[in-house]
N, C-alpha and C positions, 0 to 999 in steps of 0.2 A: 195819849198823854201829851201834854202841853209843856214846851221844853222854852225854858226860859234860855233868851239869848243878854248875854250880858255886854253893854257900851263903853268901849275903850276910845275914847276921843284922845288922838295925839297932838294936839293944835291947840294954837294960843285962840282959837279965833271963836270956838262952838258955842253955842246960845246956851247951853246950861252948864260945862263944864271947863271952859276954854282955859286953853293953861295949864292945869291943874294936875294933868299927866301930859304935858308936852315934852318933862325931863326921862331919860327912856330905863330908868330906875324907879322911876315914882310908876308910869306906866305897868313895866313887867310886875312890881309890889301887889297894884291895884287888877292885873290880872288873877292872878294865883290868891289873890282875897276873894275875887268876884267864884273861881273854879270851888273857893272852899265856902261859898256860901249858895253852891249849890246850880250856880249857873251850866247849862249844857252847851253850851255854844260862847266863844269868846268873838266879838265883832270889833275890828281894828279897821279906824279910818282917821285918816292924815289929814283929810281936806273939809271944811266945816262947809254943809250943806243948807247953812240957815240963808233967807233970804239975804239979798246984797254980799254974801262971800265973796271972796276970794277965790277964781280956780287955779291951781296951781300945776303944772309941767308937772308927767308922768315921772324926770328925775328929782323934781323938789319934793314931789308927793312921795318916793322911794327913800330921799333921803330922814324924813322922816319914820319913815315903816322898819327901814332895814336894822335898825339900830337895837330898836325891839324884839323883831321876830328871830336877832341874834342871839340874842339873852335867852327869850322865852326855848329857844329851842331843848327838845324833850325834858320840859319841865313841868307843861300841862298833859292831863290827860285828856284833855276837849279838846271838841275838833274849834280851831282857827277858821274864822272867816275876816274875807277882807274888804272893808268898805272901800268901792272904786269903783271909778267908769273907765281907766283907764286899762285896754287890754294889756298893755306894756308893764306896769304892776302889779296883773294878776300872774303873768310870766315869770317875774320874780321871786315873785315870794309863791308862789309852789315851788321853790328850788326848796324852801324854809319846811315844805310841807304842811300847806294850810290846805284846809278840806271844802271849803266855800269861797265863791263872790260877791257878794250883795252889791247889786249897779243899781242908783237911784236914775240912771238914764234911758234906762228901756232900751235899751241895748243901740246906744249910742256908735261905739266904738265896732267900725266893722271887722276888725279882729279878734273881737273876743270870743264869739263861739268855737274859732277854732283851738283857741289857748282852754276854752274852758274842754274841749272835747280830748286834747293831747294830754292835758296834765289830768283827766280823770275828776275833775273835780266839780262841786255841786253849783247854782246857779240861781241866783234870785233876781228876777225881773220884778222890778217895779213901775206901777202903773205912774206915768207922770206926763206931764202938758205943759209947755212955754209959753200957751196962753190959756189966762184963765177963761173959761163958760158958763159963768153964774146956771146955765138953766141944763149944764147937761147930766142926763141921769145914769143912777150906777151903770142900769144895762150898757149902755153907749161906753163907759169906761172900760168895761169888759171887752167890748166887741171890740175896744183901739190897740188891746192884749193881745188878741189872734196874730195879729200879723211878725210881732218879734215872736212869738210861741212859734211862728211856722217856721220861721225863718231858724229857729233855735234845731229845729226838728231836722229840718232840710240838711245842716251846717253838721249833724252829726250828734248833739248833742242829747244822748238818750231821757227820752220823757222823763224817766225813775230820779234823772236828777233835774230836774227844772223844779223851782218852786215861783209861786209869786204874791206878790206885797202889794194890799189896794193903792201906798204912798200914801198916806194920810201927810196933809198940809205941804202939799208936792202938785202947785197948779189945780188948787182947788181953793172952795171957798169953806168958811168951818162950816154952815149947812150939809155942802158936801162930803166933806172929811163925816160928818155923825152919820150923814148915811151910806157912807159905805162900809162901817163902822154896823149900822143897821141893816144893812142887805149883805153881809159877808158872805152869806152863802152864796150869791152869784158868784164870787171871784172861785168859794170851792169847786160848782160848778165845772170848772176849766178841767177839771181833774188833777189838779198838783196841790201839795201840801201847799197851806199859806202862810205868810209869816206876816203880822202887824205890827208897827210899833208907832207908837200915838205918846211913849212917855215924856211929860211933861211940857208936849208941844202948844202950841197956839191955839189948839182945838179943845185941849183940856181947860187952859186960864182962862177961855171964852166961855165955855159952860160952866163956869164955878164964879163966873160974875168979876173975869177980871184977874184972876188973883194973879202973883208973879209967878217964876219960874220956881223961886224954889217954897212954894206953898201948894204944889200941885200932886203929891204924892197919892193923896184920896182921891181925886179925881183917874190918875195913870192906874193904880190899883182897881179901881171900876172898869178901866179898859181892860185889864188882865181878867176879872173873871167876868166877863162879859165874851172873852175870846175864848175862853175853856168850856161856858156853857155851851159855844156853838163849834167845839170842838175844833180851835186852829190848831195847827204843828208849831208854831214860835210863835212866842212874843218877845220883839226886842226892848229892852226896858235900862233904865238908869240904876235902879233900886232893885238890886238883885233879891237880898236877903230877905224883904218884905214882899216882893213877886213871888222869888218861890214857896215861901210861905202862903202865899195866898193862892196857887196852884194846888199845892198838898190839899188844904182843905177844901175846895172846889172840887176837886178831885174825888175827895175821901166823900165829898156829901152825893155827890154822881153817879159814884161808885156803890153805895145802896138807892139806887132809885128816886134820885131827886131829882125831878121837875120844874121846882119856882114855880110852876103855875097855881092860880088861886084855887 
């Protein structure tokens, strides 16, 4: 089953939602909608990962987190993950008891496997590059995995919770974003649950000829059952209530013997 992870942006700054839950009342609201429309996973991130951001200090990025995960405390029943490269805010907020990391650094912070191995908690490496390589191929992105994978392993952090994310529009060009997108099964390969999310990014408004950010809904939903045909563990998504909808029935047609094949 394909568990939809649902986008809690708390920042004035993010490419599709900026602002908009920066208030930590609008935010908590906009959790516990996304939890009743079905989303498995709630993904809370303070610092906006679009190109040209802002990075902001592990206490500016805390100041924003902790105000939320104050509120939300046992009010969800999803497991909490926390968007961050910062090992020093994954320490925290498992005080809050959040069940995940998502690091779009590839494991940047040489603290954080031991914060992730101490507080018990799940771990999403994602694939990413500081320079882009027009000509390098899925394989080559996989084989630049291995080395934080070992390093995750070595560090203590049990296989059963490592997952990881191809990065779509993370040091990559859209070419490469659709194909790894279309060779997903290398990243499964690795043997850890994957997580994608491609919604309503750069890669999407580029194959739909353009369009803006918030015209990209048909295109992010193509990514979603695209990632259930080839059987990912998450997709993190903006549009929960039409994801999961669009899970179910993916699901339900897979579920007696659908192929898509001609």
């Amino acid at each position: 089953m394909t568990v939809v992870m649902g986008i809690l942006n708390v920042t004035p700054d993010s490419f599709s939602d900026g602002g908009r839950y920066l208030d930590p009342e609008a935010a908590v609201a906009r959790a516990l909608e996304m939890e009743e429309e079905g989303a498995g996973i709630i993904d809370i991130g303070a610092e906006s990962t679009r190109p040209g951001h802002t990075p902001l200090s592990p206490d500016e990025e805390w100041g924003r987190l902790e105000p939320v995960l104050a509120r939300l405390a046992g009010r969800l029943k999803v497991p909490i993950s926390i968007d961050t490269y910062h090992a020093e805010t994954a320490r925290r907020a498992a005080q809050y008891g959040i069940a995940i990391v998502n690091d779009v650094s590839m494991l940047q912070d040489v603290d954080m496997p031991a914060v992730v191995r101490r507080h018990g908690l799940r771990y999403v490496l994602m694939h990413t590059r500081r320079e882009v390589l027009p000509g390098l191929p899925v394989a080559a992105m996989v084989e630049e995995l291995r080395r934080p994978l070992a390093r995750l392993l070595e560090e203590g952090v049990p296989a059963r919770d490592i997952l990881v994310d191809p990065g779509i529009g993370f040091g990559k060009t859209r070419e490469q974003d659709l194909a790894c997108l279309a060779e997903i099964g290398r990243f499964q390969a690795l043997g850890h649950p994957v997580l994608v999310g491609a919604s309503r990014k750069r890669v999407v408004g580029h194959a739909l000829g353009g369009v803006p950010v918030g015209e990209r809904l048909a295109g992010s939903l193509a990514v979603v059952a695209h990632a259930c045909m080839a059987g990912v563990d998450i997709v993190r998504v903006h549009d929960v209530r039409d994801s999961v909808r669009m899970v179910r029935m993916m699901e339900a047609i897979l579920a007696h013997g659908g192929s898509f094949a001609s």
